[in-house]
Structures are given as C-alpha cells and as structure tokens.
N, C-alpha and C positions, 0 to 999 in steps of 0.2 A: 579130296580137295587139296591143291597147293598151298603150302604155307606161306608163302608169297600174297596170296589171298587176305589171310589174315588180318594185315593191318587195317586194309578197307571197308572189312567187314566188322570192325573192331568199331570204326569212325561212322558207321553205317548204325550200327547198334548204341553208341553213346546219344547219338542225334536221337534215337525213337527214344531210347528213354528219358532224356533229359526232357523232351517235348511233349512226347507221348499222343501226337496227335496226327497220328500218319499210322498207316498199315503197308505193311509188304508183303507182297507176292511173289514168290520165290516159281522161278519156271525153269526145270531143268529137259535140257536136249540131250537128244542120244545119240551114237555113233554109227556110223554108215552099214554097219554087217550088223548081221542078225535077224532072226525073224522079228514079226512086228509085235508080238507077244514079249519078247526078249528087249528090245526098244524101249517098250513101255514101260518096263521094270527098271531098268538101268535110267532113262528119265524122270520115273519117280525117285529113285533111290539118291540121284544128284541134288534133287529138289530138297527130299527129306534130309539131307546130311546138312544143306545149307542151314535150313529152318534149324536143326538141333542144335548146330553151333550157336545161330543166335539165340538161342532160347538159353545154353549155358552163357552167355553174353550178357545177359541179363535180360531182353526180350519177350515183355509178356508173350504167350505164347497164344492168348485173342489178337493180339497185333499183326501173326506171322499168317499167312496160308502157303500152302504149295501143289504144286502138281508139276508132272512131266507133259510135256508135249513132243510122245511119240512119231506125230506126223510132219514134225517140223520141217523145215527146209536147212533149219541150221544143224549138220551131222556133224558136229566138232564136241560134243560132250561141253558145250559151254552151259553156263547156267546165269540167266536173268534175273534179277528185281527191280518188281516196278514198286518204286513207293505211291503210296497217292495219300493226301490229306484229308483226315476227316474232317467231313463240314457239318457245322450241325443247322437242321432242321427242321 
C-alpha cells in the first residue's frame, strides 16, 4: 500500500469510529499477468492489507469485510471501499 494512501484512510477510519454506524467493504483488484489462481491471491492480499491497516486504525474489525475480485475489469492493482450505513430494522 502507498503511504500516500494513508492520510485517507486515516480520515476513513476516524469517520467509522467516531460514528460507528457504517461498514466497509474493502475490494481489492489484481494485475493483468498471471494466472487466475495468482490474481485471486494478490486481490485478496490487497484487500486483506487494507482491512489490517484499518483494523490497527482503530476499526472494529465486525465493521470491515473484504475480498479480491479476481475477475475484475479493473487490472491496475487498485483497491475499493464501499462504505454503506447501517440501518436498523
């Protein structure tokens, strides 16, 4: 992960826990070579490294999920979160 990153994800993780009423889903893509076995690891592993950051973050760690999506269209090794708010019902 770039440290570049950081700040964002610094502001990313103050907002959940100060609120604590939103979950994030951490989805990491993979890079264009490779087999799809090898994709799938290196998109989970982007994913997982996000999640552990925010977890030392302070980020309960029921808040975070993640996974790779090996089949992506995006082959740039980026990595997504989607926040979404919990409603209750």
């Amino acid at each position: 992960m770039k440290k570049s990153n950081f700040p964002t994800l610094q502001i990313i993780a103050n907002v959940v826990k100060t609120y604590g009423k939103t979950t994030i889903t951490v989805v990491g893509h993979p890079d264009p070579g490779g087999t799809a076995i090898e994709r799938a690891n290196l998109a989970n592993q982007r994913a997982e490294a996000v999640r552990n950051m925010l977890m030392v973050m302070g980020v309960p760690p029921i808040l975070i999920m993640n996974s790779g999506d090996p089949n992506s269209s995006y082959l740039d090794g980026r990595v997504e979160m989607v926040i979404t708010p919990i409603t209750s019902g």
